[in-house]
C-alpha positions in Angstrom: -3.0 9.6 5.9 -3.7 9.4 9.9 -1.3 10.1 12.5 -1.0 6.7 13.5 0.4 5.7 10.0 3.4 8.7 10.0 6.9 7.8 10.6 7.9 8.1 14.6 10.4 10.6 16.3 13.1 8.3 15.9 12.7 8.1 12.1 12.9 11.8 12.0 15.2 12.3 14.7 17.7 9.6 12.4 17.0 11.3 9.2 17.8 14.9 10.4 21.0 13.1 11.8 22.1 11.3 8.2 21.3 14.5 6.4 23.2 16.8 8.9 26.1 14.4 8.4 25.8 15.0 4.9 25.7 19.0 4.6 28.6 18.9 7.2 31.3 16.0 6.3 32.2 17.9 2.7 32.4 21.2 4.6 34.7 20.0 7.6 37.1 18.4 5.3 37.7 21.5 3.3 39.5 22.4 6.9 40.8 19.2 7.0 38.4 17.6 9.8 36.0 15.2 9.9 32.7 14.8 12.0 33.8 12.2 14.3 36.6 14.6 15.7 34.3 17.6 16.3 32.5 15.5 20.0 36.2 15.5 21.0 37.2 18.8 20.1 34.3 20.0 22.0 34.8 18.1 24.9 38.5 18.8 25.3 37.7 22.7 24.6 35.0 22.7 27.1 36.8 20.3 29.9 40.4 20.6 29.4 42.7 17.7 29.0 40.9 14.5 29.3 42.1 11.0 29.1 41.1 8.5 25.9 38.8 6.4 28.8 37.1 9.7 30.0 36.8 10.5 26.0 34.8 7.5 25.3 32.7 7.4 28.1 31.9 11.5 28.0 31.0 10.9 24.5 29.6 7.2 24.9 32.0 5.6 22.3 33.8 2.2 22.6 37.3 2.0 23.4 38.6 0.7 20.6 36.9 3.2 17.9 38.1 6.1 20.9 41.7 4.7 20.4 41.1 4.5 16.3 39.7 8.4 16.4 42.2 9.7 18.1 45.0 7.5 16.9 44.4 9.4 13.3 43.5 12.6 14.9 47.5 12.4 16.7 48.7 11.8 13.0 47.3 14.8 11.5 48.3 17.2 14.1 44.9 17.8 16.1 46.0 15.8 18.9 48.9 15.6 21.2 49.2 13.4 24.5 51.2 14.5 27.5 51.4 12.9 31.0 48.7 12.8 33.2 50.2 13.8 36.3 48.0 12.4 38.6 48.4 8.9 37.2 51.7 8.6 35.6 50.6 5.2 33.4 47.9 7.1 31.8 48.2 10.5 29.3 46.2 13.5 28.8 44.6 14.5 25.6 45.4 18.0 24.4 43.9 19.7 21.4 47.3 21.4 19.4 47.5 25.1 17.7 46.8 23.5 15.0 43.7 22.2 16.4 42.5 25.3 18.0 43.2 27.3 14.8 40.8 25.0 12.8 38.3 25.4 16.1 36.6 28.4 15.0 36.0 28.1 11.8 34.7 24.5 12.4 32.4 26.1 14.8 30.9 29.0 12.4 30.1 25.6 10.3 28.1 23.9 13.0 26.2 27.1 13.6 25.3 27.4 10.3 23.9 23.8 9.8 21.9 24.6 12.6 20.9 28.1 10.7 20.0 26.0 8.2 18.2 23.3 9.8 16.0 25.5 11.9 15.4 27.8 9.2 11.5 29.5 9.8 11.2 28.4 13.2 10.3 30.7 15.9 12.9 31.0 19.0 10.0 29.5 21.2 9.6 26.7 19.2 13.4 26.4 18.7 13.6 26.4 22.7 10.7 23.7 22.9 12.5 21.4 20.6 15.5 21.9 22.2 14.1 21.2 25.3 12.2 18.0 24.5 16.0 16.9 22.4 17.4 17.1 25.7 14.4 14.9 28.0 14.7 12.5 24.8 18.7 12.6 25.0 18.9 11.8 28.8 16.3 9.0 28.9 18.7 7.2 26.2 21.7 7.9 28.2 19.8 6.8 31.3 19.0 3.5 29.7 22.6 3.0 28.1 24.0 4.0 32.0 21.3 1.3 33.3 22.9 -1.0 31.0 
């Protein structure tokens, strides 16, 4: 088999995705979290209280499933929403102890998918494909912005 007849990036890039998915989903929801609500967590760790517009476009998801997501996220206690007091129609989204409790151990679990993912790579060729992620990551976000 030729180069020219393997499977592309983007059939690889998918498959590591699917499979990451996999591994991770059953070990989230021992801490009672799913792996749609670890983008928000991040973002609302990282940034501070954001509103459910900012959400979605920071994590380039449609309103509605943003408002679905966090809707179920407020029921179980991750979640809470408090005045925005720069614009008093709109609220903030704050993570809640509870959330920030399950933070870290949700963390330890990304890091070790990655451990496992990258398993026998070199750093310098962990640092190469993180680097060419990212240039493929920002020309799709580029695109989607271009619209």
């Amino acid at each position: 088999m030729n180069a020219s007849n393997l499977p592309g990036p983007g059939h690889y890039i998918n498959r590591i995705a699917r499979l990451s998915q996999r591994w991770l989903e059953p070990q989230l929801q021992k801490l009672g979290l799913a792996v749609a609500q670890v983008p928000v967590f991040g973002a609302i760790k990282t940034r501070g209280p954001l509103s459910q517009k900012e959400l979605a476009r920071l994590l380039h998801v449609e309103q509605p499933t943003m408002a679905q997501l966090l809707t179920r996220m407020e029921r179980d206690g991750l979640i809470e929403r408090k005045p925005d007091p720069a614009d008093g129609r709109s609220s903030l989204l704050c993570l809640t102890s509870l959330a920030i409790k399950k933070a870290e151990p949700a963390q330890e679990l990304l890091v070790a998918g990655s451990h496992i993912a990258l398993k026998g790579l070199s750093q310098r060729e962990i640092a190469t494909l993180t680097r060419l992620l990212q240039r493929v990551l920002a020309n799709l976000e580029e695109a989607l912005d271009a619209g």
